[in-house]
C-alpha positions as YAML, in Angstrom:
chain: A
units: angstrom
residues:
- id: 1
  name: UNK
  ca: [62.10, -0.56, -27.60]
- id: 2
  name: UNK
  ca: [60.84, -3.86, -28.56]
- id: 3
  name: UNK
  ca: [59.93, -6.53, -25.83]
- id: 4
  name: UNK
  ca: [60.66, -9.90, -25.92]
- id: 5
  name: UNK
  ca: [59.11, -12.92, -24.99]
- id: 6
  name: UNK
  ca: [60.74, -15.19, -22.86]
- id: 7
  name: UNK
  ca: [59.96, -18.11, -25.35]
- id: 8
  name: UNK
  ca: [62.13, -16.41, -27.56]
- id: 9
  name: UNK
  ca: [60.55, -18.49, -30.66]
- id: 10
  name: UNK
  ca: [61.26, -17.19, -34.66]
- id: 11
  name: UNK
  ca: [58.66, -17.46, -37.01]
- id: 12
  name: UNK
  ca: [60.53, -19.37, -38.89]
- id: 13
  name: UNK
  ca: [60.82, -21.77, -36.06]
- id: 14
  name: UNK
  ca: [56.69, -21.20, -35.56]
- id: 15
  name: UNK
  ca: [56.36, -22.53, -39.53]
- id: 16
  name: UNK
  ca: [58.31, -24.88, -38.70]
- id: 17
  name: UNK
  ca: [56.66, -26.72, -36.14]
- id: 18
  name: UNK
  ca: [53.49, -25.76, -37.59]
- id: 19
  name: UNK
  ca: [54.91, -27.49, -40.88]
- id: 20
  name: UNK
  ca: [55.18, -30.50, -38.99]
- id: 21
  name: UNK
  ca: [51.91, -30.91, -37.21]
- id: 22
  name: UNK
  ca: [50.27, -30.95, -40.55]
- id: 23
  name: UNK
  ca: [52.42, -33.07, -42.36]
- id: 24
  name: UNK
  ca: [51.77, -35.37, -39.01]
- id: 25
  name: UNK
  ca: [48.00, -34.99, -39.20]
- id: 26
  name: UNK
  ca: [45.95, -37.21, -41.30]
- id: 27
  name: UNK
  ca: [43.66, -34.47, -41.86]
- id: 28
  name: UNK
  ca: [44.65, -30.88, -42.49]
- id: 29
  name: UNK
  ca: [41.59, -29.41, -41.73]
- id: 30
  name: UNK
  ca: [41.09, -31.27, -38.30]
- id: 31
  name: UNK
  ca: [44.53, -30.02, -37.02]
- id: 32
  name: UNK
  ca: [43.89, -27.03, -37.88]
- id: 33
  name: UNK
  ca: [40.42, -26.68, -36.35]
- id: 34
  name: UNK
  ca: [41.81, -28.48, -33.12]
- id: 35
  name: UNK
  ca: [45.30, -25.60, -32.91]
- id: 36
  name: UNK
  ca: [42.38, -23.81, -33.07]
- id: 37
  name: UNK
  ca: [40.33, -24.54, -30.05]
- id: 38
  name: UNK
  ca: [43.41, -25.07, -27.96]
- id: 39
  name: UNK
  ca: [43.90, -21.57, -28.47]
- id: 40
  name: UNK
  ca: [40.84, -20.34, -27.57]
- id: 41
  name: UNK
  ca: [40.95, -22.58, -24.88]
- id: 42
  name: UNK
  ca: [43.85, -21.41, -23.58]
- id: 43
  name: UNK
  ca: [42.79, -17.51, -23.88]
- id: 44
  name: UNK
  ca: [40.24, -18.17, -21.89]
- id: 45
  name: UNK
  ca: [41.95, -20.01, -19.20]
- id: 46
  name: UNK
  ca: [45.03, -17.69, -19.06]
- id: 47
  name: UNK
  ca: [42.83, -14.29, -19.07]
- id: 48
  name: UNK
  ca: [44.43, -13.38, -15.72]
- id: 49
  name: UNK
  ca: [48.10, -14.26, -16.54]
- id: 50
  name: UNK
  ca: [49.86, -11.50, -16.92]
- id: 51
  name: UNK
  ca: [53.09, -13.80, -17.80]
- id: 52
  name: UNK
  ca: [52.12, -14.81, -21.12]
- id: 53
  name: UNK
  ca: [50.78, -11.65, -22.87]
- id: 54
  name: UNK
  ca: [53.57, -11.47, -25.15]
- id: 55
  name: UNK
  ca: [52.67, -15.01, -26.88]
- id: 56
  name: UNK
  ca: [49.60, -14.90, -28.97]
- id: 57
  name: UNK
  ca: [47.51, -17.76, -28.14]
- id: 58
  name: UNK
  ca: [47.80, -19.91, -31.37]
- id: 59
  name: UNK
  ca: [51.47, -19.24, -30.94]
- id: 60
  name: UNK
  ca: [51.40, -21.22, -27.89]
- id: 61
  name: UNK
  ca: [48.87, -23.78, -29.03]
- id: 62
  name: UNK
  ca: [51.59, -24.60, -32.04]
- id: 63
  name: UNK
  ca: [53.90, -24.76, -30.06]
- id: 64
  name: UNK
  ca: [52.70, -26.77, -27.32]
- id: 65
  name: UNK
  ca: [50.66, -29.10, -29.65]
- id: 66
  name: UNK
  ca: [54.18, -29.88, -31.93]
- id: 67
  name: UNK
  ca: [56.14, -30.10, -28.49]
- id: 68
  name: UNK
  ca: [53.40, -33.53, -27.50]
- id: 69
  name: UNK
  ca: [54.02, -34.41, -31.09]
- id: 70
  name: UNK
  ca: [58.13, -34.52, -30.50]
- id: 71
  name: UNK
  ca: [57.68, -35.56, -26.83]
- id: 72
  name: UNK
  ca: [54.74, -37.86, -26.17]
- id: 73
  name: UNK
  ca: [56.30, -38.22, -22.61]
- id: 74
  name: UNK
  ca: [55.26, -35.10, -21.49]
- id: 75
  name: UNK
  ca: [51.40, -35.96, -22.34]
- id: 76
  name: UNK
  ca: [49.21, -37.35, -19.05]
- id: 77
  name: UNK
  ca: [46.85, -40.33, -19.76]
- id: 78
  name: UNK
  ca: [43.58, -38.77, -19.65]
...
């Protein structure tokens, strides 16, 4: 029996979104570095969370990092 995640996310939907924070980026390899540390980041942070083990971390990282590309609302002013 398979288990899903609650994010319920293709990979063509991933490819997608990952499609379109490079084509966004003015630098390929900088985007890619920074999905990157947000990921590892975000392992690190969310070690205890049992919530999220079904997303890989650069999963989420895509998906939140395209998400404040579509939606700049949703990003605080640092």
């Amino acid at each position: 029996m398979l288990k899903r995640s609650k994010f319920e996310t293709t990979q063509s939907q991933i490819m997608h979104r990952a499609e379109d924070l490079i084509h966004a980026a003015s630098n390929r390899y900088r985007i890619t570095v920074q999905v990157a540390n947000r990921a590892k980041r975000r392992r690190y942070e969310d070690f205890d969370n049992a919530d999220d083990v079904m997303m890989k971390p650069v999963l989420r990282a895509i998906i939140e990092m395209s998400d404040e590309l579509t939606q700049p609302e949703i990003i605080g002013e640092l």
